[in-house]
N, C-alpha and C positions, 0 to 999 in steps of 0.2 A: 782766413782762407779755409781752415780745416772746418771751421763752424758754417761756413757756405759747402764745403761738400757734404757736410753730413745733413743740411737740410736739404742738398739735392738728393742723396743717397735716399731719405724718407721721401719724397716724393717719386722717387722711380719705383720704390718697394710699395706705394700705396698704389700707382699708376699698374705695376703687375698685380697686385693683388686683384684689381676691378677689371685689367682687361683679364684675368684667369676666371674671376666670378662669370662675366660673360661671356666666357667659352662654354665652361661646364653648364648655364642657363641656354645656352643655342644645342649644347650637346644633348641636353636632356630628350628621352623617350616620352612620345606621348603617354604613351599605357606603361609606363612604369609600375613596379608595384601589384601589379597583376599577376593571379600566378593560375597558372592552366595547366591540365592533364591533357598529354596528346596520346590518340591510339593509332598508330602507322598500320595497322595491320595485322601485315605477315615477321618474319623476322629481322633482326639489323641486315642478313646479308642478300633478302630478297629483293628482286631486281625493282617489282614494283613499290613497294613498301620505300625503297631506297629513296627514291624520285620523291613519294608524298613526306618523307622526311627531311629532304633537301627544303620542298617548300614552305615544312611548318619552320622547319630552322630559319628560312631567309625571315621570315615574317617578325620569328621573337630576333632577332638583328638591327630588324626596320623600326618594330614598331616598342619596343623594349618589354616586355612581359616578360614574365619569368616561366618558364614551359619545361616541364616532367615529361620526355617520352615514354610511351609502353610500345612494347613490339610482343606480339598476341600468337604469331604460327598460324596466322586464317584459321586457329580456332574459336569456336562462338560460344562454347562453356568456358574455356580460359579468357578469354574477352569479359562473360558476364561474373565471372572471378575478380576481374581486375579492374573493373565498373564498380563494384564491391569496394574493393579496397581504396579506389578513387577517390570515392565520396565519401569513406568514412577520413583521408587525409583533408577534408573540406577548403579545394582550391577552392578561388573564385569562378571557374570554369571548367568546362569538361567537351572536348570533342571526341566523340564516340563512333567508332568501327558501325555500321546497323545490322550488322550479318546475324547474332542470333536474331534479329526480329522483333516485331512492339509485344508479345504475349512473355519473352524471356527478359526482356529490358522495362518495358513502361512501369511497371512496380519501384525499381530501381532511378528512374526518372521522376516520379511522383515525389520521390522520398531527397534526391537532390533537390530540386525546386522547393521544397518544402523549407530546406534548409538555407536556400537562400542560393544554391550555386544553380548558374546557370549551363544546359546543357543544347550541344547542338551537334549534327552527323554531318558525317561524310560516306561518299564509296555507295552506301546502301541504306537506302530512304530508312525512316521511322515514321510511315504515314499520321497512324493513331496518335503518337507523340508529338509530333510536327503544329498538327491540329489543333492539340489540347493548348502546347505552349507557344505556339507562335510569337502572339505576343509578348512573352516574356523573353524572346530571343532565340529560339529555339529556329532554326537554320536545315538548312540541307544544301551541300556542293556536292556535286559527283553527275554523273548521266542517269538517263531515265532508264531505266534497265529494261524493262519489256520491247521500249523501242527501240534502244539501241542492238538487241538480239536482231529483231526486226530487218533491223535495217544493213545489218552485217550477213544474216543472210539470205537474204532477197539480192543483194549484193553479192556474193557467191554465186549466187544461180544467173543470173546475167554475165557476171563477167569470165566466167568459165565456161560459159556453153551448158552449163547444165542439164538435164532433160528427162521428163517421168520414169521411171524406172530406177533411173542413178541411185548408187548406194552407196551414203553419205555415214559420218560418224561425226558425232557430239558428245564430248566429254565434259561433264559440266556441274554443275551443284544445284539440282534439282531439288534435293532433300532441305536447302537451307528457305525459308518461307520466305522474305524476300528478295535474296542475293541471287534464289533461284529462278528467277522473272527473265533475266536477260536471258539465259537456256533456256527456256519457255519461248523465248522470242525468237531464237535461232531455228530451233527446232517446226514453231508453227510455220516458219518462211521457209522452210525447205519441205515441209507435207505440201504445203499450198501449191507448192510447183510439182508437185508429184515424186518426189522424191522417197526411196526407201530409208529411214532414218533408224541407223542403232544407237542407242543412248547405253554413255557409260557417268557411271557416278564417279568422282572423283574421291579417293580414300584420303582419309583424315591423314595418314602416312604422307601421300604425294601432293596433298594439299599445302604442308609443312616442307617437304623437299622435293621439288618436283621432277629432278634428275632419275626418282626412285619410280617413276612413270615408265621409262624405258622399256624395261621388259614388258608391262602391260600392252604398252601400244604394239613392239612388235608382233605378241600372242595375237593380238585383234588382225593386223593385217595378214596374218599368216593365214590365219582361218577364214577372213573376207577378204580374198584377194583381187574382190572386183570392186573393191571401193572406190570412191575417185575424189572424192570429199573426208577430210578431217577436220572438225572446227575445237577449239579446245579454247573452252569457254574461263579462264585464269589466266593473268598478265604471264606467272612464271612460269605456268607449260608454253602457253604461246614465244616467249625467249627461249625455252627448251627444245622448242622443233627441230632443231637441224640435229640434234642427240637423238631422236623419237627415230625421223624418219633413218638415220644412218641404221640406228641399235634395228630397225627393220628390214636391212639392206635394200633398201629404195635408195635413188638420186632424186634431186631436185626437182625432175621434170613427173617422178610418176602418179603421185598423189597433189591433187590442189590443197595446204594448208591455208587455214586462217585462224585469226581468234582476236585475241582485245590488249589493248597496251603496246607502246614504244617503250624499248629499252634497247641498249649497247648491242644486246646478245640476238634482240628483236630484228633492228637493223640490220645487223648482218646474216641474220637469215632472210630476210629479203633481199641482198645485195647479192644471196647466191643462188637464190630460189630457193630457199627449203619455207619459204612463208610467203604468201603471196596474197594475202588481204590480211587488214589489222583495221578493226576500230580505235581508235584513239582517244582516250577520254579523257587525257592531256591533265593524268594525277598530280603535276607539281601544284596545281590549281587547288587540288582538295587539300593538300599541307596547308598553303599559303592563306585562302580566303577563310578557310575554320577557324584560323587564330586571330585575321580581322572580323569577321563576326562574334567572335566572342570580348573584344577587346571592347568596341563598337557596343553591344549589347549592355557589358556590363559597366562600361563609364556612362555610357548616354543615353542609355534605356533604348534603344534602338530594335524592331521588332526583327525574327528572324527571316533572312532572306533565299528563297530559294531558288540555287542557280545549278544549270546543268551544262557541266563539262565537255558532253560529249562533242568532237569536232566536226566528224565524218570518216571518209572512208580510207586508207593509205596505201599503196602497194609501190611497186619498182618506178612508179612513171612521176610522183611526185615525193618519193620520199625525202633524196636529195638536197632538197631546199630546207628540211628543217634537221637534216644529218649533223651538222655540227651542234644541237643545241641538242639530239637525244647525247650525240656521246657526252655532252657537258655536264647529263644527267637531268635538265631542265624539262624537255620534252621524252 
């Protein structure tokens, strides 16, 4: 009797062992083993940065790679610092912020490919680089930035009433060589309609925390008080408006805002009126598909794919429907 349980006793000990081997075999990450450097951006507690690191996290989840984030301040010298030090850690991968530009970065790209790691952006194109490496995997997620400007504000001027004369304001990142396209876009769609346009630069300060915007914006409407247009061309001034226009003593109703990105602080400044157009370029998407194309690229040689985010246009009359998936943080 005791010699019949202890040969069933090893067979249920062998019977766990194979079905636990075929657990951990069904559990296994395709991209295992992989290991990536992620660039979010701006900081860990930036609204938009927050979203595109919600989606590179869901991705090393899914798809199992092992992923390094960087959080940069939307600055493009500490970015190409940390590009630097990226490649001298030599992941297998690197997704990279574009905001210095292909003349600050492509040196730096040359010199990872060279080594073997492969590289690919989000947020803001690397055309020069895109081109050279495509085939090697080199990738772009994010919106087309000059049409997206475009299109947000042409968009402004129709759905506001707009009209020649109007004195609009654009707060934006002109100075940065590609990132500065979408401003460029804004800006050409509100002269075209004859609109007065003042252009402010964004300070490397309010770029970093954009609450420190406040008094800026107020000084501006103070001295143009016949504005009627503010577009503010950053996810986290656009979440910042309803601080902008208060810290200005305006209500919801006297200046039309707009700008770019869904977030928590987003939404409910359209739910009050203090924000009344948003392009959406829907960043949990530049988390997520960066660390499938590079997963992608460097298991199976797969060439770089370029995809653009942008959705369309959002205000009070459709926002609703995708309200519970910003507060989730997804959209």
């Amino acid at each position: 009797m005791r010699s019949r349980l202890m040969k069933w006793g090893i067979v249920v000990s062998v019977a766990l062992l194979l079905l636990g081997s075929a657990l951990a075999v069904a559990e296994a990450k395709r991209f295992e083993g992989i290991k990536i450097r992620f660039f979010c951006g701006g900081g860990p507690g930036d609204p938009f940065a927050s979203v595109v690191y919600r989606g590179a996290k869901a991705a090393e989840e899914d798809l199992g790679p092992t992923v390094e984030y960087v959080f940069s301040d939307w600055d493009p010298e500490k970015m190409v610092t940390q590009f630097k030090e990226a490649v001298a850690s030599k992941p297998d991968g690197i997704a990279i912020m574009g905001h210095p530009g292909d003349d600050a970065l492509d040196p730096l790209i040359d010199e990872a490919f060279a080594q073997g790691i492969i590289v690919t952006s989000q947020n803001t194109t690397l055309p020069k680089a895109e081109a050279k490496y495509k085939a090697q995997g080199f990738g772009y997620v994010g919106q087309e930035l000059y049409e997206s400007g475009l299109l947000l504000g042409k968009g402004c001027v129709e759905r506001f009433g707009l009209k020649a004369g109007d004195r609009a304001m654009v707060w934006g990142l002109l100075s940065q060589p590609t990132r500065g396209l979408r401003t460029k876009g804004v800006i050409d769609a509100l002269k075209e309609a004859g609109l007065t346009v003042d252009y402010l630069e964004i300070s490397r300060e309010v770029d970093a925390s954009a609450p420190l915007g406040a008094p800026i914006f107020a000084g501006y409407v103070a001295s143009h008080p016949d504005v009627k247009l503010v577009v503010t061309d950053h996810g986290s001034l656009t979440a910042t408006l309803e601080t902008f226009v208060k810290a200005a003593g305006k209500g919801p109703d006297d200046i039309f805002c707009a700008g770019f990105d869904l977030a928590a602080a987003t939404l409910e400044a359209i739910r009050k009126g203090y924000c009344d157009l948003i392009l959406d370029q829907q960043q949990y998407l530049q988390g997520y598909l960066p660390i499938l194309q590079l997963c992608m690229s460097i298991k199976y040689k797969f060439s770089g794919l370029h995809i653009d985010t942008g959705s369309g246009l959002v205000d009070k009359s459709n926002v609703e429907a995708i309200a519970p998936l910003v507060e989730e943080g997804i959209r």
